[in-house]
C-alpha positions, -999 to +999 in steps of 0.1 A: +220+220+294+201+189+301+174+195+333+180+228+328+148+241+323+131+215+349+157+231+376+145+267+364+107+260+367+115+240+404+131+267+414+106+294+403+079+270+419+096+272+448+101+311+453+063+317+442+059+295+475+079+317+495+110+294+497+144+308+495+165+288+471+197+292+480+225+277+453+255+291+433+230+306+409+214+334+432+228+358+409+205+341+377+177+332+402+177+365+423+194+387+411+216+390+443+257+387+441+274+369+469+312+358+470+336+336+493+363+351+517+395+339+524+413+341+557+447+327+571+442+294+590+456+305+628+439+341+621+406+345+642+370+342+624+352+358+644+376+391+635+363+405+608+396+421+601+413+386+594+393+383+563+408+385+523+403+372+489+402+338+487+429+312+484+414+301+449+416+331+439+449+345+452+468+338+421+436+353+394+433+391+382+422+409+414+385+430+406+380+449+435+348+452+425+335+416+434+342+432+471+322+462+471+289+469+488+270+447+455+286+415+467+277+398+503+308+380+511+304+349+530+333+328+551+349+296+529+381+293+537+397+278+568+365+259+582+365+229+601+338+206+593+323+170+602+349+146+588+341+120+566+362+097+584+337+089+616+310+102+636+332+117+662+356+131+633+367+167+625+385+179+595+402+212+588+398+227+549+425+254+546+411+261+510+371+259+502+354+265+472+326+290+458+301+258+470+308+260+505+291+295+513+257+286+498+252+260+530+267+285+554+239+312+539+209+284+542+224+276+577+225+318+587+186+319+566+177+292+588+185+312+623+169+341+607+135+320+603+136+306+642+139+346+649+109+357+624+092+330+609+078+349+582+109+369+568+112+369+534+144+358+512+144+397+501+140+411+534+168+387+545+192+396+522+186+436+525+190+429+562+216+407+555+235+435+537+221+463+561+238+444+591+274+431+573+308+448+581+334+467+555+365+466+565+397+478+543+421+449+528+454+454+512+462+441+477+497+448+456+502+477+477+469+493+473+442+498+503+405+481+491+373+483+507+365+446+517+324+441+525+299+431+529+308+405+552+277+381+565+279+390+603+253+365+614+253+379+650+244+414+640+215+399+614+199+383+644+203+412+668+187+440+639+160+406+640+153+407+678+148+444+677 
């Protein structure tokens, strides 16, 4: 693809100089796996319990295995947002998309660093994964374990420590 290989080299610029790139390509780039939850609009975010697969991905072949303890799952459904529309604006997104938990990670990295200012992108994400929540889902009748959920608030308490 064209830029391709400028992107790669930018990127691998940037980790030699300790900067965590955060994109949709963290798989390719670090080798990490991370993966959008769903959750019912009225249902309570801060509940880890309220959390599922997707909406985009409600009607795909569920792989229970993009929600085991390999993946860090990060909030993208039901978010309400600066609108578009005006300064003073909100919006509410029932449905998000992969794209939206790559900001919410940078924004969760960037609490991290006002904590410890010289964390690493690897010792973020194994705390990161350390301090997530499992919880158990339901899917076609059959019980799944559901995690690592991102729980920012634990990260920054393991930080404080």
């Amino acid at each position: 693809m064209k830029g391709y290989a400028d992107m790669e080299s930018a990127v691998n610029e940037a980790k030699k100089a300790g900067i965590f790139v955060i994109s949709m390509s963290i798989q390719d780039t670090y080798g990490w796996n991370m993966m959008g939850m769903g959750r019912p609009g009225l249902a309570e975010p801060n509940n880890f319990g309220s959390y599922t697969i997707p909406a985009m991905w409600s009607g795909k072949d569920f792989d229970s295995k993009i929600y085991s303890s390999n993946y860090l799952l990060i909030p993208m459904d039901a978010r309400t947002t600066a609108s578009p529309t005006g300064n003073n604006d909100y919006v509410f997104y029932s449905t998000g998309g992969s794209s939206w938990t790559a900001p919410y990670l940078a924004g969760v990295y960037a609490l991290a660093c006002q904590i410890d200012p010289k964390i690493t992108p690897e010792e973020f994400w194994a705390m990161a994964l350390q301090t997530g929540k499992t919880t158990q889902i339901e899917h076609n009748g059959k019980q799944y374990s559901f995690g690592v959920i991102l729980d920012p608030p634990a990260l920054i308490a393991a930080l404080q420590k």
